[in-house]
C-alpha positions as CSV (number, residue, x, y, z in Angstrom):
1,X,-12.6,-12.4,-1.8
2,X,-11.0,-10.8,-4.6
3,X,-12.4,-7.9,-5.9
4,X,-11.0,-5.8,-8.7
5,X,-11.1,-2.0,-8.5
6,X,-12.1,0.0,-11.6
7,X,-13.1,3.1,-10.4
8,X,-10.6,6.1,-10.3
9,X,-10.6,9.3,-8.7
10,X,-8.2,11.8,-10.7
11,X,-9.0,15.5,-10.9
12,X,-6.7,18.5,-12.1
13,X,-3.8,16.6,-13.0
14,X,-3.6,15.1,-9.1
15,X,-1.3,12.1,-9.1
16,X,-3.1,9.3,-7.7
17,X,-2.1,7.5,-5.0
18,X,-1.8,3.5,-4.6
19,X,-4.3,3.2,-2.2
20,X,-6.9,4.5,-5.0
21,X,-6.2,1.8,-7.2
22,X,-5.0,-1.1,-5.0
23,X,-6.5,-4.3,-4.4
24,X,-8.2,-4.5,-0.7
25,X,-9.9,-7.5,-0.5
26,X,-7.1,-10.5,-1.3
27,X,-7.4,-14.4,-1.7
28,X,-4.9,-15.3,0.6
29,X,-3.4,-19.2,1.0
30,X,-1.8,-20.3,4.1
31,X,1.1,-22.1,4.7
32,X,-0.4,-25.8,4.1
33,X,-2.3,-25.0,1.6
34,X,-1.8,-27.5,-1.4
35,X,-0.1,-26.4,-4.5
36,X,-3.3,-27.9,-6.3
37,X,-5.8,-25.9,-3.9
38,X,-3.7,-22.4,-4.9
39,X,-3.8,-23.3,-8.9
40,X,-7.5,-23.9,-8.2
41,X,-7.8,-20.6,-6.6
42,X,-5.7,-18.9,-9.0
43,X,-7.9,-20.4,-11.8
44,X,-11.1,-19.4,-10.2
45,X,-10.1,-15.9,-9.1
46,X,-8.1,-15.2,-12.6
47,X,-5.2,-13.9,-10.5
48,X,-1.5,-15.3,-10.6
49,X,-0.5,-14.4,-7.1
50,X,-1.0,-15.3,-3.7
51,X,0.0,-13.7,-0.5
52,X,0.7,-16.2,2.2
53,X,-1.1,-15.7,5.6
54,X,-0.2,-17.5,8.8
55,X,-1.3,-15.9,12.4
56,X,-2.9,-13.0,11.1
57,X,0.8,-12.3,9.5
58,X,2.1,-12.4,5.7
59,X,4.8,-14.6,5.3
60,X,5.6,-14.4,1.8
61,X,3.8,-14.7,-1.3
62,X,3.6,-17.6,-4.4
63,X,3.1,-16.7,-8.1
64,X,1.7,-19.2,-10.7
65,X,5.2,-18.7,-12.2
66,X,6.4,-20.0,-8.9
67,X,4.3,-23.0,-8.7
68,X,5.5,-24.1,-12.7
69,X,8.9,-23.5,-12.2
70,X,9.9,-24.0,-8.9
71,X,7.5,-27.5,-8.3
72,X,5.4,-28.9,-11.8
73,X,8.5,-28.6,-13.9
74,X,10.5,-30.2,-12.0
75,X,8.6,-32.8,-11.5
76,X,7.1,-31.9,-7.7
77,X,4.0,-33.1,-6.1
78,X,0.6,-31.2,-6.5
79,X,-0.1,-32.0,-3.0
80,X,3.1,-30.5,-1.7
81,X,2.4,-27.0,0.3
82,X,3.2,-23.8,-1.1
83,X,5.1,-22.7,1.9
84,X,7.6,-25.2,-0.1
85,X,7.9,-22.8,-2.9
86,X,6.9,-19.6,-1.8
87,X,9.3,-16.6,-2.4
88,X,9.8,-15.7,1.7
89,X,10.6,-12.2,1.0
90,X,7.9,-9.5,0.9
91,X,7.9,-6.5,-1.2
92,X,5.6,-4.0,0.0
93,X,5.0,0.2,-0.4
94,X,2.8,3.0,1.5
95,X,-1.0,3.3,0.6
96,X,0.0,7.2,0.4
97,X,2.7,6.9,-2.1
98,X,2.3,7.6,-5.7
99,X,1.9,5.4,-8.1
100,X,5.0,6.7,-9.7
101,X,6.9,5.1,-6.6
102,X,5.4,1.5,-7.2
103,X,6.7,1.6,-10.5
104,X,9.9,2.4,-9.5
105,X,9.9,0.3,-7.0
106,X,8.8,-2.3,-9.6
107,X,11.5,-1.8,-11.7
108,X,14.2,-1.7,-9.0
109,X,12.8,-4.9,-7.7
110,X,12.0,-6.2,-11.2
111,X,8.8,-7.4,-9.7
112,X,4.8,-7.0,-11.2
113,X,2.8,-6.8,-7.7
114,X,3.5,-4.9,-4.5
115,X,1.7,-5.7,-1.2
116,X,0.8,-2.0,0.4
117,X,0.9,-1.4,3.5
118,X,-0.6,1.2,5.9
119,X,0.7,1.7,9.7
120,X,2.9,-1.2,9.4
121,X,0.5,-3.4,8.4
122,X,-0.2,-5.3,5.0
123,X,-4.0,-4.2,3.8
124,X,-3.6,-4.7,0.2
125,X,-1.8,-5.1,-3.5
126,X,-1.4,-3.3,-6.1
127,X,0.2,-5.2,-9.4
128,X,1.3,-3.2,-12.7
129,X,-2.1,-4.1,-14.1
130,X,-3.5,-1.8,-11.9
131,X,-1.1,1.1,-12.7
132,X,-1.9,0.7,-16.9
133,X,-5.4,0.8,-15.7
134,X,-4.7,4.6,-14.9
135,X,-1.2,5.5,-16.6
136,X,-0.5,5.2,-20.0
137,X,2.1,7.6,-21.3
138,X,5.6,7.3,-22.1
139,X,6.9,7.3,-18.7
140,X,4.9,4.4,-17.7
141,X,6.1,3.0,-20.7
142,X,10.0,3.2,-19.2
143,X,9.4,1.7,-16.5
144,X,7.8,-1.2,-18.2
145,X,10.8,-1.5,-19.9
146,X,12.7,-1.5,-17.1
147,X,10.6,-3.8,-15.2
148,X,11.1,-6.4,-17.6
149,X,15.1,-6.1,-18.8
150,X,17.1,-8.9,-17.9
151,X,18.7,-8.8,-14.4
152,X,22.3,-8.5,-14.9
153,X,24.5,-10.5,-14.0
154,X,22.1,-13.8,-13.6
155,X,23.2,-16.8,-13.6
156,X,20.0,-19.1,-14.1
157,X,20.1,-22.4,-12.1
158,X,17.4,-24.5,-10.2
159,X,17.6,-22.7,-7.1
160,X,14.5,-20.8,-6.5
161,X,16.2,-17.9,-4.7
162,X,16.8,-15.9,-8.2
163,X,14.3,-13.1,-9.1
164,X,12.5,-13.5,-12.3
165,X,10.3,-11.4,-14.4
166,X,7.0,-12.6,-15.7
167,X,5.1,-11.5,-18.7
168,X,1.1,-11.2,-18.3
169,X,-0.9,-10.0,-20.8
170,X,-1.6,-5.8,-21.0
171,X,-1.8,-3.0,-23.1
172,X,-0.5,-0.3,-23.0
C-alpha cells in the first residue's frame, strides 16, 4: 500500500535525511502485470511510478510517461506487460544520505524519483515531491532547474533507451 509521509522531523537547522521523508510502503507491479492493471493502479493510488518486483527483487521501474510514450502512442496493446516497457535500470541512494544528495543525484540522472536503499537492499522511494515538501529555498530551486534542462546532446528517436524528464505538478 502506498502511503504518503507528511510528517517531518527537522530541529536546529539539522539537514534531514531521505529516510525521514521517503516513501516505505510502495505499490509495486510485477513483471506480467498488464499495462492496463498498472494505469489502474497508478490512477487509484495518484502515483506515476512503479517499481517492478519479481523474486522478492526490483527489476526496474515503469513511469506513466513510460507507459504513453513507449506503448499507447505508438499504438501498443493495453494488455501487453510492463516488463515490455519498463526502464531496466534502477537508480537508487542511502536512507542516511541527505536530501541534498538525492537532488543531486536527480539532476545528474535527470530523474524525479529515487528508490533508497538500506544494506543493499531497496526499502523505499523518495521522488522530488517529497524533497519540496521540506526544501524550498533557492538551492532547491537549482537543482530543479537542473533536473529539468534538456539533456545534451539527445537525439530523440523511438527507442525507449533515452532518458527523459517529466513535468508533474509542484510548487515551489
Amino acid at each position: 500500500m502506498y502511503t504518503p509521509i507528511f510528517f517531518f522531523h527537522i530541529k536546529n537547522g539539522d539537514c534531514v535525511k531521505i529516510k525521514e521523508i521517503m516513501t516505505k510502503d510502495m505499490v509495486v507491479a510485477y513483471p506480467d502485470t498488464t499495462l492496463e492493471a498498472a494505469s489502474n493502479m497508478m490512477r487509484n493510488y495518484d502515483i506515476g511510478f512503479l517499481p517492478i518486483e519479481k523474486e522478492e527483487d526490483f527489476i526496474g521501474v515503469i513511469t506513466d510517461r513510460d507507459i504513453v510514450i513507449r506503448a499507447i502512442a505508438l499504438g501498443k496493446s493495453y494488455t501487453d506487460t510492463v516488463e515490455q516497457y519498463m526502464t531496466g535500470y534502477i537508480i537508487s541512494i542511502a536512507s542516511e544520505e541527505e536530501i541534498e544528495e538525492a537532488l543531486e543525484l536527480m539532476a545528474e540522472e535527470k530523474v524525479k524519483r529515487l528508490m533508497v536503499e538500506e544494506n543493499k537492499k531497496l526499502v523505499g522511494m523518495i521522488s522530488l515531491s517529497d524533497i519540496l515538501q521540506v526544501k524550498k529555498d533557492e538551492e532547491t530551486l537549482e537543482y530543479v532547474t537542473r533536473i529539468f534542462s534538456p539533456i545534451e546532446n539527445a537525439v530523440i528517436t523511438n527507442e525507449i533507451d533515452i532518458p527523459q524528464a517529466e513535468i508533474d505538478e509542484f510548487e515551489l
